[in-house]
gemmi code that builds the backbone of each chain (N, CA, C; Angstrom):
import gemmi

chains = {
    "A": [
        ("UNK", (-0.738, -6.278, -23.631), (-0.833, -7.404, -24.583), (-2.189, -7.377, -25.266)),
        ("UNK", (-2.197, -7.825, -26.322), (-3.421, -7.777, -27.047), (-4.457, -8.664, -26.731)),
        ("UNK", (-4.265, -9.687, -26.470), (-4.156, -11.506, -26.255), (-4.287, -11.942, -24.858)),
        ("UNK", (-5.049, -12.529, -23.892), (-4.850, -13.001, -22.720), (-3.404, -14.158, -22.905)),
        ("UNK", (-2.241, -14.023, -22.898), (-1.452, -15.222, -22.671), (-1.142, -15.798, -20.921)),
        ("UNK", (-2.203, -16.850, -20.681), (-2.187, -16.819, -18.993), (-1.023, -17.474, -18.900)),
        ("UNK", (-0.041, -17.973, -19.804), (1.319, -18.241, -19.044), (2.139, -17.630, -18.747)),
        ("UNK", (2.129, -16.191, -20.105), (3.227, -15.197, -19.295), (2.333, -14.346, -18.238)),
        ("UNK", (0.844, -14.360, -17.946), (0.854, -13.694, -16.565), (0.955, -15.019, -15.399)),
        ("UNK", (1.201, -15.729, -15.894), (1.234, -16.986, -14.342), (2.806, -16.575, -14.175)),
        ("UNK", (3.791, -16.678, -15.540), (5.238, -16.838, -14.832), (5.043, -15.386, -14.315)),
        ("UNK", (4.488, -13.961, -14.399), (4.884, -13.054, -13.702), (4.465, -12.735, -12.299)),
        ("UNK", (3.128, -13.603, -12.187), (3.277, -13.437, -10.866), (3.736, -14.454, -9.739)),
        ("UNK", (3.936, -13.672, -8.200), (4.516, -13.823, -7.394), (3.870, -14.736, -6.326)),
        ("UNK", (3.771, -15.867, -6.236), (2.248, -16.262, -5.266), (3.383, -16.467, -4.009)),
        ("UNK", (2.446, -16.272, -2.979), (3.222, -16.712, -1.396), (4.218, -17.801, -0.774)),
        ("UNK", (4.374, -18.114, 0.192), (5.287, -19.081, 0.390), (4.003, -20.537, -0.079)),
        ("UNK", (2.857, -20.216, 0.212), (1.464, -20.762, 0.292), (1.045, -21.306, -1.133)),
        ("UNK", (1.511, -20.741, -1.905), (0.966, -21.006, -3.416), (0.238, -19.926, -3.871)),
        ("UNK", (-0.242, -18.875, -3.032), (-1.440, -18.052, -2.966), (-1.014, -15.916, -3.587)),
        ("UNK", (-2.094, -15.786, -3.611), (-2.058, -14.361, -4.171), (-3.225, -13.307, -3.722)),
        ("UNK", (-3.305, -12.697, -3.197), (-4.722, -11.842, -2.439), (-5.427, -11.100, -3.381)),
        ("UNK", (-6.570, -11.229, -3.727), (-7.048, -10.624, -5.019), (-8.429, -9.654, -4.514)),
        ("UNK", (-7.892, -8.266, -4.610), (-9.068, -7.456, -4.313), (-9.903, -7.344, -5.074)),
        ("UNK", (-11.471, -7.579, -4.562), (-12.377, -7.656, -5.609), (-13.049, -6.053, -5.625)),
        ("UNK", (-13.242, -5.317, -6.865), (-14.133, -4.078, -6.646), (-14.972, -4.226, -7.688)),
        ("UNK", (-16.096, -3.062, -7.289), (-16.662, -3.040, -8.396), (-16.762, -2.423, -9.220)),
        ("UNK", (-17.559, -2.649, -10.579), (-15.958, -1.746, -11.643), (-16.524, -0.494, -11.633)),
        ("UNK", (-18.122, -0.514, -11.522), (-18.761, 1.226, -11.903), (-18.398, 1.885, -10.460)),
        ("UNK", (-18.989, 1.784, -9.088), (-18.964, 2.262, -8.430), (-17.035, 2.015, -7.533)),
        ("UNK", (-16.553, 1.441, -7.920), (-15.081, 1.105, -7.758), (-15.116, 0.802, -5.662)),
        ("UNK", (-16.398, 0.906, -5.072), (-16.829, 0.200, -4.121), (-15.281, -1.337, -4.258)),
        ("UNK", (-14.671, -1.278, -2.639), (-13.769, -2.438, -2.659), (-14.772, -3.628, -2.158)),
        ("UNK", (-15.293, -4.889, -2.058), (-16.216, -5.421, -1.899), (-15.751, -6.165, -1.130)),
        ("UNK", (-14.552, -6.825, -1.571), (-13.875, -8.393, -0.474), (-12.453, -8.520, -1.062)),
        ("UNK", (-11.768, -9.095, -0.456), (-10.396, -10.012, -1.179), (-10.405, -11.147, -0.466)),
        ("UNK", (-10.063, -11.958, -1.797), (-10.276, -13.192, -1.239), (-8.878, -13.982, -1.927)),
        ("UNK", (-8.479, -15.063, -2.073), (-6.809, -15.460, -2.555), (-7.537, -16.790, -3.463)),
        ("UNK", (-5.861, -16.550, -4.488), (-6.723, -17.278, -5.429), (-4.622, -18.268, -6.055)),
        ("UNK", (-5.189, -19.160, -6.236), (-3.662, -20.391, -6.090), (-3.798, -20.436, -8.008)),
        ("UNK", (-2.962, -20.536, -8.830), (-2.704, -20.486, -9.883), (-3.933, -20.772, -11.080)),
        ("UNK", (-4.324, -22.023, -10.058), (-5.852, -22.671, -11.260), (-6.892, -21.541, -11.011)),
        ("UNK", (-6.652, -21.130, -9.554), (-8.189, -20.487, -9.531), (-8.053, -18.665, -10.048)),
        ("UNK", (-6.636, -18.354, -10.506), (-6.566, -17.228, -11.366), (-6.712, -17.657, -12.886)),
        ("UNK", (-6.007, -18.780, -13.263), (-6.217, -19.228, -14.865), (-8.199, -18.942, -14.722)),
        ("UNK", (-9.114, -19.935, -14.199), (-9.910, -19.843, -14.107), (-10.744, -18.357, -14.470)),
        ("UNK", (-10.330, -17.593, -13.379), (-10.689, -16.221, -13.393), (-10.595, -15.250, -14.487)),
        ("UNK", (-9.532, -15.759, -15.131), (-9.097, -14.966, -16.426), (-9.605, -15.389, -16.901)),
        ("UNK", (-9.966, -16.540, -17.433), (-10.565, -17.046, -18.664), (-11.748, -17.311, -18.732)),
        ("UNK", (-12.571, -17.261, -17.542), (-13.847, -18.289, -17.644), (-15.004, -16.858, -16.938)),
        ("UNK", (-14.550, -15.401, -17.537), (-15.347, -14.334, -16.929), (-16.167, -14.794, -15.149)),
        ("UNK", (-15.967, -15.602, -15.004), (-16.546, -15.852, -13.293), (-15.248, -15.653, -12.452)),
        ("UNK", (-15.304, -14.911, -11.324), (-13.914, -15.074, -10.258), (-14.514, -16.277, -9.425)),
        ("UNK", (-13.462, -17.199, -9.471), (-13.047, -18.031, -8.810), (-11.927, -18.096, -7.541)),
        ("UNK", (-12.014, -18.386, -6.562), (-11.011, -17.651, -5.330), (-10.612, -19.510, -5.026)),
        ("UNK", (-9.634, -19.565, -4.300), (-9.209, -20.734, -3.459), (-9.369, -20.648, -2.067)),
        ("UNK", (-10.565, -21.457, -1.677), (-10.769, -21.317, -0.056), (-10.061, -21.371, 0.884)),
        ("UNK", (-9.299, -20.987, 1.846), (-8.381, -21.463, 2.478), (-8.933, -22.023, 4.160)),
        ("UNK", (-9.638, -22.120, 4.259), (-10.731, -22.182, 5.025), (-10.892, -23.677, 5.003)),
        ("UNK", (-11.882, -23.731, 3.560), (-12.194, -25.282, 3.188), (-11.078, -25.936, 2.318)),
        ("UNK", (-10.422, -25.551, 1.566), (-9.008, -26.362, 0.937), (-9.554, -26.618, -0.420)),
        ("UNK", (-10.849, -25.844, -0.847), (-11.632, -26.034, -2.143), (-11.457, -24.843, -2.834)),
        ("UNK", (-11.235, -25.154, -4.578), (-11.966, -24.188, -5.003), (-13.576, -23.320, -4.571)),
        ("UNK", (-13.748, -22.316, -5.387), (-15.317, -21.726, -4.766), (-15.285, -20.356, -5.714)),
        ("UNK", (-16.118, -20.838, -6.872), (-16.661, -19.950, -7.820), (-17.554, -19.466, -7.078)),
        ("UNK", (-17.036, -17.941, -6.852), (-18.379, -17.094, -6.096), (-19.905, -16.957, -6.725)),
        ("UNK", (-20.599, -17.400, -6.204), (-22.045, -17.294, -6.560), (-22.775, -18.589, -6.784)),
        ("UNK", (-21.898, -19.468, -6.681), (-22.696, -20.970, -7.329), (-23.633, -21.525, -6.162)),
        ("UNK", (-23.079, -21.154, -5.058), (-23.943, -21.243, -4.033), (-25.158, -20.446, -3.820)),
        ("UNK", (-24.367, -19.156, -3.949), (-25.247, -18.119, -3.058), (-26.157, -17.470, -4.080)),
        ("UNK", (-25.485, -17.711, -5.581), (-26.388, -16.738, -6.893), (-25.648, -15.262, -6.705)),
        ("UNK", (-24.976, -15.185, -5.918), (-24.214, -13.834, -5.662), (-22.360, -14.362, -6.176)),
        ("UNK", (-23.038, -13.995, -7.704), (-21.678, -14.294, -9.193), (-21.327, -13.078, -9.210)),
        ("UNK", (-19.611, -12.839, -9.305), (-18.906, -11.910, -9.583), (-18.375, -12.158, -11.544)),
        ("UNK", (-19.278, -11.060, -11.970), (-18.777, -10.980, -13.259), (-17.521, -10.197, -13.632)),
        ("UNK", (-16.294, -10.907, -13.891), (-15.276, -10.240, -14.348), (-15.455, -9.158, -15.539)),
        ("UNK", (-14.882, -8.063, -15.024), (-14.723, -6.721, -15.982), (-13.524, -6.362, -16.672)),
        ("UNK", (-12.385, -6.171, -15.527), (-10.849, -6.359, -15.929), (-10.183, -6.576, -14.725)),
        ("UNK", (-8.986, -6.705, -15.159), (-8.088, -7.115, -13.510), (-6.636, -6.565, -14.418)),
        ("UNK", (-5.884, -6.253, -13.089), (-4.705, -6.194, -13.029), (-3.477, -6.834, -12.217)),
        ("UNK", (-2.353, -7.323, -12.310), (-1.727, -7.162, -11.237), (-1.173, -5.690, -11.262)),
        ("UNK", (-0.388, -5.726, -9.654), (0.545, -4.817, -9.100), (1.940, -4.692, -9.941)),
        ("UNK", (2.911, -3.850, -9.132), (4.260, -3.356, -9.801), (4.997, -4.210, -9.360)),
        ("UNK", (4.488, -5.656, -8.578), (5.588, -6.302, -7.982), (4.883, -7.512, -7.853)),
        ("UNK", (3.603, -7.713, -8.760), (3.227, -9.224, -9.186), (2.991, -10.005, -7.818)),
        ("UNK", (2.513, -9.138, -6.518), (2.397, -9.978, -5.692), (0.291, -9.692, -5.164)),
        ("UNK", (0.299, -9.291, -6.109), (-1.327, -8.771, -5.763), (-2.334, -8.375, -6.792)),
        ("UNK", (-3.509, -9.041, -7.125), (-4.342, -9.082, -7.849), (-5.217, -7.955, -7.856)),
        ("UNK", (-5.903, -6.931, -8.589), (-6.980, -6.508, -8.548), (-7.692, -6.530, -9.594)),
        ("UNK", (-9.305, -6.952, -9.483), (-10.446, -7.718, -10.259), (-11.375, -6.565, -10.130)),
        ("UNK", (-11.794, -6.191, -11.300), (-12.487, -4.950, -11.254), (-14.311, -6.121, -11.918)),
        ("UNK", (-15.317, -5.995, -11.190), (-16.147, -7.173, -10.930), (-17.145, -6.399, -11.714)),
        ("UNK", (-18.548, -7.570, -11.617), (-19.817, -6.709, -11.811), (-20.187, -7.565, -10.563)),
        ("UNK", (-20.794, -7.345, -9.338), (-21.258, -8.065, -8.861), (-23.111, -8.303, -8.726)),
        ("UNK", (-23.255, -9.524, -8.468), (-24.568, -9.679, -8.235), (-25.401, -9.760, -6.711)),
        ("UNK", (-26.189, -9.161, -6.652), (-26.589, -9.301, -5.605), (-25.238, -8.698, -3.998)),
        ("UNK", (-25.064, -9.491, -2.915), (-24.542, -8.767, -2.044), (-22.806, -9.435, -2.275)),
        ("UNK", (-21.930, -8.919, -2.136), (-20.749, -9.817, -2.137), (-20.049, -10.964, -0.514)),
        ("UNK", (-20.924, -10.220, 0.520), (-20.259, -10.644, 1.916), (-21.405, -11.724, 2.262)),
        ("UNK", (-20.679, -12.321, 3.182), (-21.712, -14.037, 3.540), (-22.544, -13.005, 4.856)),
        ("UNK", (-22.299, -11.915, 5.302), (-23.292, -11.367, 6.104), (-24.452, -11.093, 5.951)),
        ("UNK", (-24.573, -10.903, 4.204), (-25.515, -9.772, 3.708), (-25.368, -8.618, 3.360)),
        ("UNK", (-24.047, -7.941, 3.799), (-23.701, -6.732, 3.551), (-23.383, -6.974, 2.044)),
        ("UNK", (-23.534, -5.501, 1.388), (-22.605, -5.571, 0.396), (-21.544, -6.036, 0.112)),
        ("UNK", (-20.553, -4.872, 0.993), (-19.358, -5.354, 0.476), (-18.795, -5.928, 2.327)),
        ("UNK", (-17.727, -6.759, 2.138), (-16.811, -7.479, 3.659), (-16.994, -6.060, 4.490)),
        ("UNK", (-16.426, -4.726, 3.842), (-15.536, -3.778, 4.573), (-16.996, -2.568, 5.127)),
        ("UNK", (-18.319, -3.429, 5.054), (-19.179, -2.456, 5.285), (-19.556, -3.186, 6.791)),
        ("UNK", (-18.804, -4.103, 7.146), (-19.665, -4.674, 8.457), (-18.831, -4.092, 9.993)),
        ("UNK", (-17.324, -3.704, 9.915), (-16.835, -3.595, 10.955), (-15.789, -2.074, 10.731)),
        ("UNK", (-16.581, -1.063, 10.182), (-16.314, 0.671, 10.036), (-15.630, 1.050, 10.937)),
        ("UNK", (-13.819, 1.403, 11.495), (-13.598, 1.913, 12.205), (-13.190, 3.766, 12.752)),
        ("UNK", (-12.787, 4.073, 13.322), (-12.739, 5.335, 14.111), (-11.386, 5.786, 13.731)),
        ("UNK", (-10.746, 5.716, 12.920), (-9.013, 6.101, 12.823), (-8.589, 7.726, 13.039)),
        ("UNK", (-7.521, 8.439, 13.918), (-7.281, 9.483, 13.949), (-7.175, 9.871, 12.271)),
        ("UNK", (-7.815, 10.980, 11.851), (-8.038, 11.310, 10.529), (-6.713, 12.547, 10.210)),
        ("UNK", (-5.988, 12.161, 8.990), (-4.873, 13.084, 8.833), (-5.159, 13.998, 7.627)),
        ("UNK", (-4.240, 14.955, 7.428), (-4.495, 16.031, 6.549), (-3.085, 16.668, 6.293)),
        ("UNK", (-3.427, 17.181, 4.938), (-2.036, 17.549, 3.903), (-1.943, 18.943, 5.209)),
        ("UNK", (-0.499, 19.158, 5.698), (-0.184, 20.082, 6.226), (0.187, 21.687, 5.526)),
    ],
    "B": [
        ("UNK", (-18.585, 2.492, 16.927), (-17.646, 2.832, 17.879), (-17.467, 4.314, 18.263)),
        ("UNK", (-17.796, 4.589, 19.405), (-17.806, 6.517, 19.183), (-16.227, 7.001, 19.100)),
        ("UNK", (-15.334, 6.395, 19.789), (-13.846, 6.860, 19.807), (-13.397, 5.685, 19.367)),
        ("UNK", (-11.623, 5.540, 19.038), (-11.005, 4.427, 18.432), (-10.312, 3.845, 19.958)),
        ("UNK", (-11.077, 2.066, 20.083), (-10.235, 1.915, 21.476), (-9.463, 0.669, 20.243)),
        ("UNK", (-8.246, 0.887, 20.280), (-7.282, 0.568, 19.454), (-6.781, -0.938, 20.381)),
        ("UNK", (-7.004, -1.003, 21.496), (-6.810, -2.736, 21.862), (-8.457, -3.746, 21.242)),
        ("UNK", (-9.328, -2.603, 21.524), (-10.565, -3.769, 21.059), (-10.512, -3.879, 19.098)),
        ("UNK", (-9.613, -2.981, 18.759), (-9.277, -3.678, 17.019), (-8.813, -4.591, 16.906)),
        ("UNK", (-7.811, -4.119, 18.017), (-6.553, -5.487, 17.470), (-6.521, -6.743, 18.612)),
        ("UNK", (-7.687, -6.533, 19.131), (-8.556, -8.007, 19.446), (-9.429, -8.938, 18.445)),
        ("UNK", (-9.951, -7.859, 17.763), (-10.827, -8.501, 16.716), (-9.964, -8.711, 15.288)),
        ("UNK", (-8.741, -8.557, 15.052), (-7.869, -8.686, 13.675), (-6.919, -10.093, 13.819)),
        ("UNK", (-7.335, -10.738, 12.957), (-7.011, -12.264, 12.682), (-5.425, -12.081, 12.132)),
        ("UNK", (-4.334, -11.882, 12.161), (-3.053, -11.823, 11.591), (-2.714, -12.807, 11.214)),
        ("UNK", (-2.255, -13.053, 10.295), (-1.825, -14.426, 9.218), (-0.918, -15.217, 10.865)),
        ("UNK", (-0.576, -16.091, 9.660), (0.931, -17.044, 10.546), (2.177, -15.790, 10.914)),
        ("UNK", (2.809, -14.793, 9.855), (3.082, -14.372, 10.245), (3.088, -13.274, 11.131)),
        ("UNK", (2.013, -12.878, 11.511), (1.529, -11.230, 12.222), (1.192, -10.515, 11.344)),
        ("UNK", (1.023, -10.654, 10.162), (0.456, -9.758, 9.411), (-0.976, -9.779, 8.749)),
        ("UNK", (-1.063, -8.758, 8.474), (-2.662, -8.457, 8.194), (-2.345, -7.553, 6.663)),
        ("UNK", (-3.129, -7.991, 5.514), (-2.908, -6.810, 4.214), (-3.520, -6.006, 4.628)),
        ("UNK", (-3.385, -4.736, 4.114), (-4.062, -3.537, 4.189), (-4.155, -3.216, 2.730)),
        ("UNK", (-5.682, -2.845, 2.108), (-6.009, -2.188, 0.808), (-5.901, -0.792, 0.957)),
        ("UNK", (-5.146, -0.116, -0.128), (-5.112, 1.426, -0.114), (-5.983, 1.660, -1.115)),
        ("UNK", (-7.123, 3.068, -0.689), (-7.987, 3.409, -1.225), (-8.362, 4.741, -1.057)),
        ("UNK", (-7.895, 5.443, -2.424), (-8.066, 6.996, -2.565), (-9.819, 7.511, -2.058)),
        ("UNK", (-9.538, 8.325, -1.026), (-11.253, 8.437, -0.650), (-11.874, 8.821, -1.568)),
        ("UNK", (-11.763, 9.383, -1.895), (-12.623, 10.314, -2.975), (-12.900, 9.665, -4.405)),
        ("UNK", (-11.749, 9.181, -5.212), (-12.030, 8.526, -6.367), (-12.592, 7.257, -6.476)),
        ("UNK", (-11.934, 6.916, -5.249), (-12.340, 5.405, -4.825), (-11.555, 4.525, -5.701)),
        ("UNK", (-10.155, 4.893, -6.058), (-8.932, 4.190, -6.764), (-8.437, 3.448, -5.694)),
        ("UNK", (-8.194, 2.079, -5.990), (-7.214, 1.616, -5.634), (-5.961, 1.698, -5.540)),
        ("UNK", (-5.071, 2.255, -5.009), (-3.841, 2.564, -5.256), (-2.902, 1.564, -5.087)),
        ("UNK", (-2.556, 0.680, -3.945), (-1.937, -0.948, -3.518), (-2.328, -1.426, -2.829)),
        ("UNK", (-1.776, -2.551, -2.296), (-2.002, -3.192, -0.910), (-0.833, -3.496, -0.312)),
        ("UNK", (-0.761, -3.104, 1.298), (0.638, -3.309, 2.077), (0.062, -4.178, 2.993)),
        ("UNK", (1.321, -4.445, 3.730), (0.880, -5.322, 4.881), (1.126, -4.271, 6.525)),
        ("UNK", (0.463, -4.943, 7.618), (0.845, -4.536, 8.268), (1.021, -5.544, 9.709)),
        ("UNK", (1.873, -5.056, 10.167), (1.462, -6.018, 11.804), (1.004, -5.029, 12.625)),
        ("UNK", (0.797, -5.804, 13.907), (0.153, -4.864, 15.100), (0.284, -3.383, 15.318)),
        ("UNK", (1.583, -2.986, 15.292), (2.625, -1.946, 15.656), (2.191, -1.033, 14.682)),
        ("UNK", (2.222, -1.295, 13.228), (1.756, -0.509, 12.021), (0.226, -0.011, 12.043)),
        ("UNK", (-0.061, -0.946, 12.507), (-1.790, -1.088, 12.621), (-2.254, 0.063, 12.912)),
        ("UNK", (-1.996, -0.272, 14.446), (-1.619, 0.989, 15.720), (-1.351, 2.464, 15.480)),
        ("UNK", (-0.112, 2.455, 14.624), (0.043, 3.268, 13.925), (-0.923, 3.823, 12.978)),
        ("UNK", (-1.060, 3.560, 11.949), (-2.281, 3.739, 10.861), (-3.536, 4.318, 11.361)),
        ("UNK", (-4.098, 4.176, 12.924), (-5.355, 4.636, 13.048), (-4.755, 5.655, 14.367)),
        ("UNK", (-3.930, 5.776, 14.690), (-3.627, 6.394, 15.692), (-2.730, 7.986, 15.221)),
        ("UNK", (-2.315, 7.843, 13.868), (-1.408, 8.685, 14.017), (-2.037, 9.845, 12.417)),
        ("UNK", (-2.825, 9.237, 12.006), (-3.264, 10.297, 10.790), (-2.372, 10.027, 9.530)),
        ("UNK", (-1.188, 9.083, 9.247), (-0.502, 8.731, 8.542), (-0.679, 6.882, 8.244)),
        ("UNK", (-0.318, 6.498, 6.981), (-0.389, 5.002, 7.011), (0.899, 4.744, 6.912)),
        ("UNK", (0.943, 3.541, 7.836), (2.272, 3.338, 8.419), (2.289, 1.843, 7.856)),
        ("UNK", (3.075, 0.989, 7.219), (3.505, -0.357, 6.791), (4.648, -1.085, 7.414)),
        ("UNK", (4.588, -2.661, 7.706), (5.577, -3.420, 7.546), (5.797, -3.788, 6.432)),
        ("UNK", (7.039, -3.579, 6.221), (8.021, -4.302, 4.987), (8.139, -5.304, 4.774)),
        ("UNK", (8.065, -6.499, 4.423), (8.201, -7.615, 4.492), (9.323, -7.770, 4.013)),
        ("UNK", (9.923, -6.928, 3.188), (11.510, -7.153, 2.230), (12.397, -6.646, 2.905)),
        ("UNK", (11.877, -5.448, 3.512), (13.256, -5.025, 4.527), (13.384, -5.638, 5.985)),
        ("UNK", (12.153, -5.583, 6.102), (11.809, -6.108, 7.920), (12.044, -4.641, 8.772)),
        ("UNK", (11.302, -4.027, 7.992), (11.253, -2.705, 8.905), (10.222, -1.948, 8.736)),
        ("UNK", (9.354, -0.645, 9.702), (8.469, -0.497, 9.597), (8.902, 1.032, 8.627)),
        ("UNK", (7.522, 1.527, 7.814), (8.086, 2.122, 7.189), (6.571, 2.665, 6.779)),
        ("UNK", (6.759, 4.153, 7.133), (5.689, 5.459, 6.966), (5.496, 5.918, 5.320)),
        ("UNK", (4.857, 5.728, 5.148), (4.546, 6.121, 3.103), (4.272, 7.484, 3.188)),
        ("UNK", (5.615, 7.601, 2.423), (6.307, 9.157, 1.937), (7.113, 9.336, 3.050)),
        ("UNK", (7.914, 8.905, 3.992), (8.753, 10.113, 4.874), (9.830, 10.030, 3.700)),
        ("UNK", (10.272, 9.533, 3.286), (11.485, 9.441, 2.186), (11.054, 9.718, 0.710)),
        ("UNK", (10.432, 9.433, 0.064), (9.470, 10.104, -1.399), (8.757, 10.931, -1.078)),
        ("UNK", (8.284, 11.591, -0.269), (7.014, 12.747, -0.057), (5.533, 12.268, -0.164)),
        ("UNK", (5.457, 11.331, -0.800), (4.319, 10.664, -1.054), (3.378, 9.942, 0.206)),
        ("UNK", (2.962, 11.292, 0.425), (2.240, 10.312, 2.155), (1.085, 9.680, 2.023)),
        ("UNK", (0.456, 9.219, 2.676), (-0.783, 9.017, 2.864), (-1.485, 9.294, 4.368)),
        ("UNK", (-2.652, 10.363, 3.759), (-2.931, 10.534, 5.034), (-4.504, 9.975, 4.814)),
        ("UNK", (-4.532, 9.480, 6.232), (-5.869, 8.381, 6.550), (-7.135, 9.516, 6.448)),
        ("UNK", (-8.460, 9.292, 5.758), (-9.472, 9.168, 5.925), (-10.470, 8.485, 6.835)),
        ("UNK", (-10.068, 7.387, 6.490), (-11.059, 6.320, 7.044), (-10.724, 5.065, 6.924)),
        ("UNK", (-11.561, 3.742, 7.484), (-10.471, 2.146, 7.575), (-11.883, 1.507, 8.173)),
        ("UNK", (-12.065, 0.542, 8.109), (-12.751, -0.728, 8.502), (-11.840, -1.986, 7.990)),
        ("UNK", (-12.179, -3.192, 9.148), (-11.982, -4.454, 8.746), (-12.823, -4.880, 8.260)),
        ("UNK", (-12.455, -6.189, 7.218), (-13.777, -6.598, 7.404), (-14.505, -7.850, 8.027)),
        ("UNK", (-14.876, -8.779, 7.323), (-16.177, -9.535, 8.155), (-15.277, -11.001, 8.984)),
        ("UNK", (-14.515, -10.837, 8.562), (-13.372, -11.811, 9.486), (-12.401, -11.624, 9.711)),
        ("UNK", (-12.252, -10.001, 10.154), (-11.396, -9.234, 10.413), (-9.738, -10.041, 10.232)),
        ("UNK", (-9.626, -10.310, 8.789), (-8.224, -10.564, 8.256), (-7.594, -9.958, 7.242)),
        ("UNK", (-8.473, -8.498, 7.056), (-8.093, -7.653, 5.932), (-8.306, -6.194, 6.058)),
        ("UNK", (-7.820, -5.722, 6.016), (-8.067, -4.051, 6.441), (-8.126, -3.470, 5.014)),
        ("UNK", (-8.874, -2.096, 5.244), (-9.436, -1.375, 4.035), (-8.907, 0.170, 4.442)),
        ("UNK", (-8.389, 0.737, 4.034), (-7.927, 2.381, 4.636), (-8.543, 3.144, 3.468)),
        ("UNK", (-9.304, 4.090, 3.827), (-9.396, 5.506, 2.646), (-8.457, 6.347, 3.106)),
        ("UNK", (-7.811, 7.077, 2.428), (-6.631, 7.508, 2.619), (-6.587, 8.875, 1.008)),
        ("UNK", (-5.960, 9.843, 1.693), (-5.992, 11.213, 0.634), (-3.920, 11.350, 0.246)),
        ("UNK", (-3.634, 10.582, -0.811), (-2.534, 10.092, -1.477), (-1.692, 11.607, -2.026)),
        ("UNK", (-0.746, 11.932, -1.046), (-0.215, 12.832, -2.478), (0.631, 12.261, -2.972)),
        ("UNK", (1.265, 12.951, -4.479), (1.397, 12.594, -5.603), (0.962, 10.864, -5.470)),
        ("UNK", (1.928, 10.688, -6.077), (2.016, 8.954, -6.519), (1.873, 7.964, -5.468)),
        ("UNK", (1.477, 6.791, -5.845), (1.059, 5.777, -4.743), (2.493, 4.894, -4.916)),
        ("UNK", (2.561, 4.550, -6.474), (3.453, 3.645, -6.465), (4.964, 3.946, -7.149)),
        ("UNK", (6.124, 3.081, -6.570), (7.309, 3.635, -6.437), (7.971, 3.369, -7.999)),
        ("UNK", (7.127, 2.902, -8.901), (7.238, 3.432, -10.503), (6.977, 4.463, -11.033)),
        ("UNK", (6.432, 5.372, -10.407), (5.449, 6.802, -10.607), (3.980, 6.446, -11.048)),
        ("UNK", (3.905, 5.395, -10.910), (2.756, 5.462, -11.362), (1.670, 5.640, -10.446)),
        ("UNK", (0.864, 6.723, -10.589), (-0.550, 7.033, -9.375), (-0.962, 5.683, -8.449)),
        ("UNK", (-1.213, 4.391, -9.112), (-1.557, 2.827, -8.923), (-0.680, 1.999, -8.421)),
        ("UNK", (-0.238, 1.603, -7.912), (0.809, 0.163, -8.794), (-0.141, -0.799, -9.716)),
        ("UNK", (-1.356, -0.602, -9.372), (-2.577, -1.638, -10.622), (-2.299, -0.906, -11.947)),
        ("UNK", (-1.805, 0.012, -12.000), (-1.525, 0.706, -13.366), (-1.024, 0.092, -14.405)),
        ("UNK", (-0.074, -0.851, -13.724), (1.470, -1.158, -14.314), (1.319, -2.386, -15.214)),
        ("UNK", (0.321, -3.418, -14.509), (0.544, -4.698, -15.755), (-1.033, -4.631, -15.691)),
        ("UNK", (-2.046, -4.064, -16.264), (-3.104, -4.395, -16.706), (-3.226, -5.819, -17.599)),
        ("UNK", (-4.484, -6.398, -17.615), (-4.220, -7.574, -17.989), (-5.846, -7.323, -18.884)),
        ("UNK", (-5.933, -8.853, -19.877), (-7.123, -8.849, -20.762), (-7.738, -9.907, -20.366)),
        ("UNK", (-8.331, -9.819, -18.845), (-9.251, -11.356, -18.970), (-10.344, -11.360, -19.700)),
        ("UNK", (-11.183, -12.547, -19.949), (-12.016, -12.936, -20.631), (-13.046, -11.810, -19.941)),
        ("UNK", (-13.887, -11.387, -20.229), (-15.663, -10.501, -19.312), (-16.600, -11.578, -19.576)),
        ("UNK", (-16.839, -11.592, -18.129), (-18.065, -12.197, -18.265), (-19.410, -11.439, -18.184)),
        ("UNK", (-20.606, -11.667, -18.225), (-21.659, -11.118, -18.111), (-23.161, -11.427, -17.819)),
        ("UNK", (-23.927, -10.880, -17.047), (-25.187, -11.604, -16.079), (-26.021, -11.958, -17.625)),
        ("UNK", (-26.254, -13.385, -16.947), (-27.402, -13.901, -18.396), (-28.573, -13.315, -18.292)),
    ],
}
model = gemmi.Model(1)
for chain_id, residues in chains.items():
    chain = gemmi.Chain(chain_id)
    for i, (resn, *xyz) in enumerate(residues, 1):
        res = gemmi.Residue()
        res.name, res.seqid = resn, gemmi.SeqId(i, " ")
        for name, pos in zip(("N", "CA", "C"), xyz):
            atom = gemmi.Atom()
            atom.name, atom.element = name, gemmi.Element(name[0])
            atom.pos, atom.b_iso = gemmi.Position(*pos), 0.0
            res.add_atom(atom)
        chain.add_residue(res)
    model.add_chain(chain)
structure = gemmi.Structure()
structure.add_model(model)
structure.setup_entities()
């Protein structure tokens, strides 16, 4: 589409029994996956339109524009959904670290050991 | 962790209401996103144990190995949770196609035009 029309991407996507949609955040140069966090209809309109990602806490039952707290703002780059409208991906600029640890990204704090496979 | 003790993961992995946990697929090397599946315990298990990524279906209700039926496997690289261990991250070396449109992505498929934002 040429045009953001956020109603025909609201009717296409698929949100949970929850209201909800899991939205992987990366970043757009280094394509680094940073966090996913879920985001309920307002807080994707939001996201699309207002260049800040906005997620729906499920935690606290609040919206939560990333960074307003922490100064660690995710600048929207582009996003897509999936082939089956049930999953977001937000290609970011981020500022500063994206995880409440300090780490960069969520997936840098708990690295596991997986048997490693290979094209036979 | 020097070896994978596969009960102390899935001690530390938060599974929704239903037993499931998403899993992000992530080409090692390009660092593409390719989808996100879900998995429960059993898949989990699977996924770091067996050199292949293994999924629950949520549509069929069955577990189901990517590519034994399309060819399209995925074989594991690498995986961390992350910081509230309710989301799994797999690097994974994709042959052909990820998604069951042909397309390399399923993010391929409905690209979208949000607004960009940008650091003041």
């Amino acid at each position: 589409m040429s045009e953001l029309d956020i109603d025909a991407v609201l009717d296409r996507v698929r949100f949970d029994a929850a209201g909800l949609l899991p939205a992987v955040i990366q970043q757009h140069d280094t394509r680094e996956v940073l966090m996913v966090g879920w985001m309920d209809a307002e807080a994707l309109r939001r996201t699309l339109t207002e260049g800040r990602v906005t997620f729906w806490s499920r935690s606290r039952q609040e919206y939560w524009r990333k960074g307003d707290t922490s100064g660690h703002a995710q600048h929207v780059r582009g996003a897509a959904l999936d082939c089956d409208g049930d999953t977001l991906l937000v290609q970011i600029d981020q500022v500063g670290v994206a995880c409440h640890t300090g780490a960069r990204s969520c997936f840098d704090v708990d690295p596991l050991e997986p048997v490693v496979g290979a094209r036979s």
